[in-house]
N, C-alpha and C positions, 0 to 999 in steps of 0.2 A: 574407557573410550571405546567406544563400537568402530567394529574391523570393518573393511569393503565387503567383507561376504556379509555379516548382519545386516550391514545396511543395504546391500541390494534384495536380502530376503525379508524386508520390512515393506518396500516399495512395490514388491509383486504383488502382493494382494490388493492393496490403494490404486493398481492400475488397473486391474483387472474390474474391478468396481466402475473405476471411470470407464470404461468402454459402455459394459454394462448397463450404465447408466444414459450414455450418449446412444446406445438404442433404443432405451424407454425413450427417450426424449423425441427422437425419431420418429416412432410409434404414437406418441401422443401428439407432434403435429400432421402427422400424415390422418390419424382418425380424424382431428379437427378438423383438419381440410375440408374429411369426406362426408363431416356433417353437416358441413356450412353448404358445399357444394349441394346436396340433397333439398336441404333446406330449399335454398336459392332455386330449386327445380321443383317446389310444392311436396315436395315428396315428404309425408310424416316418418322419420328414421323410430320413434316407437309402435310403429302399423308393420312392419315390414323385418325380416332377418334378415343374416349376414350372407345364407345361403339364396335367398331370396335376391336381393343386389345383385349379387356374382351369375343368378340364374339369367338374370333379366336386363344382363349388361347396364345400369343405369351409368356407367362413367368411361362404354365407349363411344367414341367422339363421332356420331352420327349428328347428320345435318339434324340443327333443331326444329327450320321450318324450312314446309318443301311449299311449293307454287304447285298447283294442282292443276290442270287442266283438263275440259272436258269435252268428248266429239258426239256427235248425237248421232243415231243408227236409226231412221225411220223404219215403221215395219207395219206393213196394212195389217188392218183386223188386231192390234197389238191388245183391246180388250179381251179379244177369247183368246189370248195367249198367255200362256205361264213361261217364267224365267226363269234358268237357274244360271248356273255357275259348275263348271264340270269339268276339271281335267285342263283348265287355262282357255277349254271353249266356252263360248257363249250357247246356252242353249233354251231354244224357243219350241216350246210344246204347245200343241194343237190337239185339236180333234182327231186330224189325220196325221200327223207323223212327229218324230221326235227330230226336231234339227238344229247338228251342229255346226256354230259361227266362228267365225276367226275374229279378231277385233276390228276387225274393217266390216267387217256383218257379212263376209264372202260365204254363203253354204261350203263346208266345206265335207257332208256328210248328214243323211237321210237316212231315219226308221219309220216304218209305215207301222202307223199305229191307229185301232178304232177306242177312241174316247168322248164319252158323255164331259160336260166341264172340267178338264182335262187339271191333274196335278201332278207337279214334279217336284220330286224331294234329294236330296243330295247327302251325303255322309262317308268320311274318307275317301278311298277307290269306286265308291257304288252309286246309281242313280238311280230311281227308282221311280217310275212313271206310272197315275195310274190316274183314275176318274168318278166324279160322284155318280151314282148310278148305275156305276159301269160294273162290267164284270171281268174284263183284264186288265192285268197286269203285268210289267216289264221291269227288268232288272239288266242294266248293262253298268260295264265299266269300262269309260270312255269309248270307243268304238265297237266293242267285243258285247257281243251279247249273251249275257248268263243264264236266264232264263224265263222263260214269260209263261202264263197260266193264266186260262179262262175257269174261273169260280162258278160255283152254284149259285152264288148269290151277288146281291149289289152291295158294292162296297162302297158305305158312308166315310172311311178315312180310310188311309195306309202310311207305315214311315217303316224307317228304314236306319241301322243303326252302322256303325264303322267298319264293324264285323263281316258284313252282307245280312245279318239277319232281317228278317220282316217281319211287321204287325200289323195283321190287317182289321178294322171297326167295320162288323156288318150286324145283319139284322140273324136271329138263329130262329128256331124252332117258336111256333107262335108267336113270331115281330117281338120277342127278348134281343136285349142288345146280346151281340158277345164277341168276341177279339178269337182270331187264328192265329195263329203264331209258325211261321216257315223258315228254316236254315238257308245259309247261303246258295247253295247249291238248287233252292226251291221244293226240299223234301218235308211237305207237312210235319210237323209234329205236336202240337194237339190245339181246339178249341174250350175258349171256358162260354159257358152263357152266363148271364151276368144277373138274371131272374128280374125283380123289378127296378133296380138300379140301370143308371145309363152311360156305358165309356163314352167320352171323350176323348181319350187319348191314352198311346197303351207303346212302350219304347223296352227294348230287350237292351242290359246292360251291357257296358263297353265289350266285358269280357265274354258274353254271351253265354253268361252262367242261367242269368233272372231274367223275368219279365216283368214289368209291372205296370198294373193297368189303373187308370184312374176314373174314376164313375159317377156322378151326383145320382141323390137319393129325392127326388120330388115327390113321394107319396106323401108324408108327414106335412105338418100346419109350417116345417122349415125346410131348406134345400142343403143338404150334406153332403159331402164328401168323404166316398170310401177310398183309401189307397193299396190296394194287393200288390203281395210279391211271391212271384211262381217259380218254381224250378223250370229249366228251358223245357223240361219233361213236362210238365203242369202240375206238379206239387206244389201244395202250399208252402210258403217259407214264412211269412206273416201280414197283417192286413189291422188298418188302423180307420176310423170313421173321426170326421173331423165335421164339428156341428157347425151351421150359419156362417160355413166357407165354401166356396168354389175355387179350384186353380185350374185356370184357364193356361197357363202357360207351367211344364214341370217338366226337367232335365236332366239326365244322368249328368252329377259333374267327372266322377271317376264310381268305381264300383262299391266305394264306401261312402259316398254321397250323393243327398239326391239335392237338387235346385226350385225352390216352387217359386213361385206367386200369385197372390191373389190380390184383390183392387187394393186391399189397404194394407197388405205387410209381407214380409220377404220372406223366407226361411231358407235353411240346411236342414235335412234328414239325414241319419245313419241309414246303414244299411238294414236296420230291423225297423226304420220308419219312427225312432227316437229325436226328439228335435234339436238339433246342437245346436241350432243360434239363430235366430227370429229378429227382426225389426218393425217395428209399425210402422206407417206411411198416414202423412197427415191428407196429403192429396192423393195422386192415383197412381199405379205402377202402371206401365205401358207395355215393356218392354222384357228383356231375357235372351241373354246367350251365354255362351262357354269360351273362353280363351285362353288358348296353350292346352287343352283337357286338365286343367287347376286353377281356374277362377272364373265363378261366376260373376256376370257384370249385368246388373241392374238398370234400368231407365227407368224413371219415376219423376212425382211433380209432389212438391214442398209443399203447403199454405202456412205463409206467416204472415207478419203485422203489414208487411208493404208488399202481398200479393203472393203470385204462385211463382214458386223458383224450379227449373229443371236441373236434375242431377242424374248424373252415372255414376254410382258407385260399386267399384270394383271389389271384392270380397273372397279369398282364400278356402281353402276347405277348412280351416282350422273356424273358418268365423271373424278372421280376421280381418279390420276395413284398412286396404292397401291402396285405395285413393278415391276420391268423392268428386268428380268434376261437376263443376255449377256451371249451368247455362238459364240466362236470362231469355228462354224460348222456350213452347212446345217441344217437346220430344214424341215424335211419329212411332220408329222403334230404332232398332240398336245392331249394327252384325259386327263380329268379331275375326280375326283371325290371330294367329301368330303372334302376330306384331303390332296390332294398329286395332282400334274400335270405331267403327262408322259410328257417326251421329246425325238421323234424319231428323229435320226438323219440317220437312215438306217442301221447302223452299235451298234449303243451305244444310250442305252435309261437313260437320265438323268430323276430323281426324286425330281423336288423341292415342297416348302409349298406354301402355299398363302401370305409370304414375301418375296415370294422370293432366299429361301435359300436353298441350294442344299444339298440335305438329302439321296442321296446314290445315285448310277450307274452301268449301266450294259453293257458289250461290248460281243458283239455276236457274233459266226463263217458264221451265216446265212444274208443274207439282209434281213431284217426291214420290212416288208407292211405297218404294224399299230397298235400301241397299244391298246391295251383296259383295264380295273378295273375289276378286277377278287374277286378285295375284298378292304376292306380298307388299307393290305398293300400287296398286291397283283395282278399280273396281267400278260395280256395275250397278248405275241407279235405272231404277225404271219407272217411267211412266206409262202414261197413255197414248204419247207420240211415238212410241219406241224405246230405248234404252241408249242411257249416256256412258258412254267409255270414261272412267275419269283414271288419272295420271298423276301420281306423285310424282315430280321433279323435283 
């Protein structure tokens, strides 16, 4: 016959299992929960990681749909004006000066500036104002002015990255294209000419290690694409020619990837210009931007059996598809922030997350140009009447 001590050291372990077990149990319907839940909000749970969830809140309990509203800011002349977004001010570039708005459209602060068709570009802290044919340039953030330079030559583009750096597209020695490259601070450091090739567009990486310039090749019976990548110095680092392609729109997504597109397919680049993940496009890509600095987000147009479908799909640096929104409209283009993805379709700016889930809308009396982030739930459509303040509530 077993004594009280056997038999309570027979039952220790059969308890200890049972707990054990009533946390697995636990554990497996708390995961159910959170796949059903996911499910139920479009979210594909095998596109996406556990780190990925937890990064991007998907189960805190933010309103699902907000009411959007929108105030319109008339503004003469609003054709020869360029928009940006800067610092939570509204700003409208001119020929003659750089001006910032409050969201009532109150000037609330003037730079006098001489610009030929006048462009302004934006990028973290920095803004970056300059003009086609022009030969200055300006550099402030937010009201402080960094620095500005009048060039030898006319400058066919300029952008400007998070860092403060610049890259300026002009014409060099013998009307050869070539790019300048200048540091924060506005201190040259070197130009490439580009011989008989032509930039298009030329962005210094986040960390402001690289530069890379992108260029089509029109002498040949085809039109190609070279892509370079330089030391901030102007060392070669590597350069890839890509045949019967143009990329009209191409993005640092972080320092180890690059963003392209071209009419009919998408890609990631490594950092030595290797292809880590490509898509074709049956219809046309439109669009391109970055959100969070780790996800490239796509705007493009389907052709299938009952017509053309519009999609945003959102994609990771890994290559991974972390959510595909369908819209039964034209897609104009796309801006990103943080938190939220504009969707212009000219007439009606959809609002979704980074799953993909449409989180309010706005339908306009005006045509559409271009969305921009005016704030986290805020933002700035423009037209040719002026620009619309719109309002997540």
């Amino acid at each position: 016959m077993n004594s009280p001590e056997n038999i309570s050291k027979t039952r220790q372990p059969s308890s200890r299992m049972s707990i054990l077990l009533f946390f697995i149990l636990i554990i497996v319907v708390v995961c159910t929960a959170a796949v059903a839940y996911l499910n139920s909000k479009g979210i594909d749970i095998k596109s996406i990681s556990v780190r990925d969830v937890i990064a991007n809140g998907f189960f805190i309990g933010d309103k699902d749909v907000y009411e959007v509203t929108g105030t319109l800011l008339r503004h003469e002349d609003s054709l020869n004006s360029e928009f940006e977004v800067h610092k939570s001010y509204i700003v409208r570039c001119t020929k003659n000066g750089i001006e910032y708005l409050d969201r009532n459209g109150e000037e609330q602060w003037i730079y006098p500036v001489s610009l030929n068709t006048p462009s302004v570009k934006t990028s973290g802290e920095y803004l970056l104002a300059s003009g086609l044919e022009s030969k200055d340039i300006y550099v402030l953030s937010g009201k402080e002015r960094k620095w500005e330079k009048r060039l030898d030559y006319n400058i066919i583009n300029a952008n400007i990255n998070s860092a403060g750096y610049v890259t300026v597209l002009h014409k060099g020695d013998r009307d050869k294209s070539a790019v300048s490259v200048f540091n924060k601070q506005g201190v040259f450091l070197f130009t490439k000419v580009l011989g008989e090739t032509y930039a298009i567009s030329s962005e210094v990486s986040p960390s402001g290690k690289e530069v890379l310039i992108n260029c089509v090749d029109t002498s040949g019976i085809s039109i190609n694409t070279g892509l370079h990548l330089y030391t901030i110095s102007g060392g070669i680092v590597s350069g890839k020619t890509f045949e019967d392609v143009i990329f009209p729109s191409i993005r640092y997504l972080n320092d180890d990837t690059i963003v392209a597109a071209s009419d009919s397919a998408i890609y990631l680049f490594g950092r030595n210009l290797e292809e880590k993940w490509k898509k074709e496009i049956s219809g046309k890509v439109f669009s391109l931007d970055i959100m969070k600095g780790k996800y490239a987000v796509f705007a493009y147009s389907d052709k299938g059996m009952i017509g053309t479908a519009g999609h945003v799909l959102i994609v990771d640096a890994k290559g991974r598809e972390v959510a595909d929104y369908k819209i039964g409209q034209d897609i104009v283009n796309i801006a990103a922030n943080d938190d939220f993805i504009a969707v212009n379709t000219s007439k009606c700016v959809y609002f979704i997350d980074v799953a993909g889930r449409l989180r309010g809308s706005y339908t306009s009396d005006y045509l559409i140009n271009e969305v921009k982030f005016l704030g986290s739930n805020e933002a700035l459509a423009i037209t040719k009447e002026g620009v619309i303040v719109l309002k997540m509530n």
